[in-house]
C-alpha positions, 0 to 999 in steps of 0.5 A: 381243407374246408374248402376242399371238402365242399368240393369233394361234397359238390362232386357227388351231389352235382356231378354223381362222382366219387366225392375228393376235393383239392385246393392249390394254395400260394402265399396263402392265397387259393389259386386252384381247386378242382373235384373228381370230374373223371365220368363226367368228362370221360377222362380218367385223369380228371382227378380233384388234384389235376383239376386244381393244378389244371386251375392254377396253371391256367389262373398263373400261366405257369405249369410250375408252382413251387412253394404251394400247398395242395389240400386233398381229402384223399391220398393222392393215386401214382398219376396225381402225385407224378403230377404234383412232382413235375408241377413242383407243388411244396406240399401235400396235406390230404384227409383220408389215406387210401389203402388200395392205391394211396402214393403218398405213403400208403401203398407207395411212396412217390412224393417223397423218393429219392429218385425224383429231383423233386420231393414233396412234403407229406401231411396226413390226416387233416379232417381225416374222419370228415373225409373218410365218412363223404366217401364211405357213405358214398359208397355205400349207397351205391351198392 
């Protein structure tokens, strides 16, 4: 999660994006990290969780990661946590939970129904403070 954080930080700092960070992690090994790139690429799907499996497709040429854990620093929006059910990831462990539009358990609960022929794992609160405090303070200096 620590890694995940860093890429979070560089998200605001390098690219002006709200700052989450994902890791995708195998057998223990990091095979695929990704932060918020939706303004810089123009691309509304951009977020942390697709660039890391986007990463990890690629790095495993496989579009399936079953047995994977994705670290995040925010609750996973409907779109990412559809992503992280087709790619078969594990688990999910995520910092922060999101209010507005979290599908991990706050406002909806994707990863786990029943109606998916794949359910993930939910953790949440891993360096929850930590996570909530790059993204307040990011949004409060830009109002």
């Amino acid at each position: 999660m620590r890694r995940a954080l860093d890429l979070a930080v560089h998200a605001r700092d390098a690219e002006g994006e709200v700052p989450v960070g994902a890791v995708l992690v195998l057998a223990g090994e990091l095979v695929g990290e990704g932060w918020n790139r939706n303004i810089t690429l123009n691309d509304p799907s951009a977020h942390a969780e697709i660039g890391a499996l986007r990463d990890a497709g690629r790095r495993l040429c496989n579009h399936r990661i079953p047995g994977s854990t994705l670290y995040v620093t925010l609750e996973p929006c409907a779109m990412c946590a559809m992503a992280l059910v087709h790619a078969r990831v594990a688990r999910v462990v995520y910092g922060a939970t999101d209010p507005k539009t979290g599908a991990a358990g706050s406002v909806f609960d994707t990863l786990v129904s029943d109606r998916h022929n794949h359910r993930v794992t939910v953790e949440a609160g891993l360096l929850r403070e930590e996570s909530a405090e790059l993204l307040k303070g990011f949004f409060r200096a830009r109002r």
